[in-house]
N, C-alpha and C positions, 0 to 999 in steps of 0.2 A: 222379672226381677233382676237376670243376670244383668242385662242389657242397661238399666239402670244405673244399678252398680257400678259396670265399666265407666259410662258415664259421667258418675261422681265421681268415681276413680280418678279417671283422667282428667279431669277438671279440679280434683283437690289438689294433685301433683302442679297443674297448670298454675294455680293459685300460688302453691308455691313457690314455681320458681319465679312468678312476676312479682312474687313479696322480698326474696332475695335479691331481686336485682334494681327497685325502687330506692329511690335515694333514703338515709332518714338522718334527720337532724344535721342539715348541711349547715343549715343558718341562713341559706341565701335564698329562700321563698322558692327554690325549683324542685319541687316537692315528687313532681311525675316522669323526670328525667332518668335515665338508666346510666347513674356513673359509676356503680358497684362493677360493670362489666364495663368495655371496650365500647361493646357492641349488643344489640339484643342478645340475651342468653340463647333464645331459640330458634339465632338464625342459621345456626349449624345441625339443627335437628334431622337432617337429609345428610348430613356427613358420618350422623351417628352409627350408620349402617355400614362405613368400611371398616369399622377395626372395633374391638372392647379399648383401644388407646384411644381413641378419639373420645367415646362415650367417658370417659374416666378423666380427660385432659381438661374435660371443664365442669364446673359447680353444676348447670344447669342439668347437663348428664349425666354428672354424678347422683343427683337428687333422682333422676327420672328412674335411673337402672337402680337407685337404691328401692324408691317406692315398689317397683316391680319385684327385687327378689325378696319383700317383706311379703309378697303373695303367696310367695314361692315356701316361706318359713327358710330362707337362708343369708338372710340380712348380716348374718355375720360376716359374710364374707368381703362384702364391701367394707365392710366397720374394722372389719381386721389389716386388708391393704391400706385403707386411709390411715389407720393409727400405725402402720409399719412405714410410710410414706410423712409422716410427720417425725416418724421418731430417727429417720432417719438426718433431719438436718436438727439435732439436738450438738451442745456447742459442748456442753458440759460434763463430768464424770456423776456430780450427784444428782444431772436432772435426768440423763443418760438408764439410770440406778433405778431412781424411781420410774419412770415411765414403761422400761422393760420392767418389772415388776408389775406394773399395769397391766399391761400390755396381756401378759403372762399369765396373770390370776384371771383376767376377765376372757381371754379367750382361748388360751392352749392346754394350761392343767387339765386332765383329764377331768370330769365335772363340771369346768368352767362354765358360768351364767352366759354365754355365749361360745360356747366351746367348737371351733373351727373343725372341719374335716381333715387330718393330716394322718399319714402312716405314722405307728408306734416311733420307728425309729427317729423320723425327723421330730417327735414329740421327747422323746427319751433325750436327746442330744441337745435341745432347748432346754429340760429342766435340769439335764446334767451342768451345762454353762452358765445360768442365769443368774448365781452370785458371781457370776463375774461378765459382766455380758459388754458387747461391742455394740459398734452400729451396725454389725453385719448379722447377731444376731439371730434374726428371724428371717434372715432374705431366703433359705431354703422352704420353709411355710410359704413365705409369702409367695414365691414361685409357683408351687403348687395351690394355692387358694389362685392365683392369677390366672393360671391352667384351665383349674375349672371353672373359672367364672367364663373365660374365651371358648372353652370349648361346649360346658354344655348348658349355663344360663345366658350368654350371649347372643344366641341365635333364638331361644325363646324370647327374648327381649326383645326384639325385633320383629317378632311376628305376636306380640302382645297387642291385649287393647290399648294400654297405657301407651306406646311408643306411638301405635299406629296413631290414637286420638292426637296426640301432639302434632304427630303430619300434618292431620290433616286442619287440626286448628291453625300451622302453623302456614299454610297453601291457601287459608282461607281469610288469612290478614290482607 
């Protein structure tokens, strides 16, 4: 049954990222061409392995490492860097307002529906600031969620099935 599992697993993820990177509604009839990306999403799948920056730098591995730590039950923490990682090129003071209020109720308030792993104090010092908040922030969170996603879901990510299956689907193109 595991064995199966991984299987789907790794070919749901697979699925995904070939539906992400599929053209749609171009208009021009080139329906099976890959121009959401440069290049295949999954021709860097072999580079994923020097850094959690590499894996992170593109859609394809961001999707791959996300499917993996939803195994893991710590999905937040990619959801928390990406939303800290968009909210950082905000232009505005009231989109700025809202989004750190986002940000804030869905993953750092103590209770939060996705509530991130952080010491009290960096937790304390975000609700202390966050009527009034900058683009910086979260960057001490996010430093620490980045920490341990590098140190100790990164290296299982790598020795997962999910990563491996993609290798080797990816060697067998």
């Amino acid at each position: 049954f595991l064995h199966f599992q991984t299987i789907t697993t790794a070919s749901s993820v697979w699925q995904e990222l070939i539906s992400v990177s599929l053209c749609r509604g171009r208009g021009d009839g080139d329906k099976g061409r890959l121009c959401c990306f440069p290049k295949d999403p999954l021709e860097d799948v072999e580079n994923w392995s020097e850094s959690v920056d590499k894996v992170l730098s593109c859609k394809a591995g961001q999707i791959a490492f996300r499917e993996f730590l939803k195994t893991e039950y710590s999905e937040e923490n990619i959801l928390f860097w990406l939303a800290c990682e968009e909210y950082k090129k905000i232009k505005t003071i009231p989109e700025m307002i809202s989004a750190a209020n986002r940000i804030y109720s869905e993953f750092v308030q103590t209770e939060a529906p996705k509530q991130i792993n952080i010491d009290c104090t960096t937790r304390e010092n975000i609700t202390k600031n966050i009527s009034q908040p900058t683009l910086t922030s979260f960057d001490t969170a996010q430093k620490l969620v980045y920490s341990l996603m590098a140190r100790d879901c990164f290296p299982r990510f790598l020795k997962s099935d999910i990563y491996q299956g993609l290798l080797r689907r990816n060697d067998s193109r």
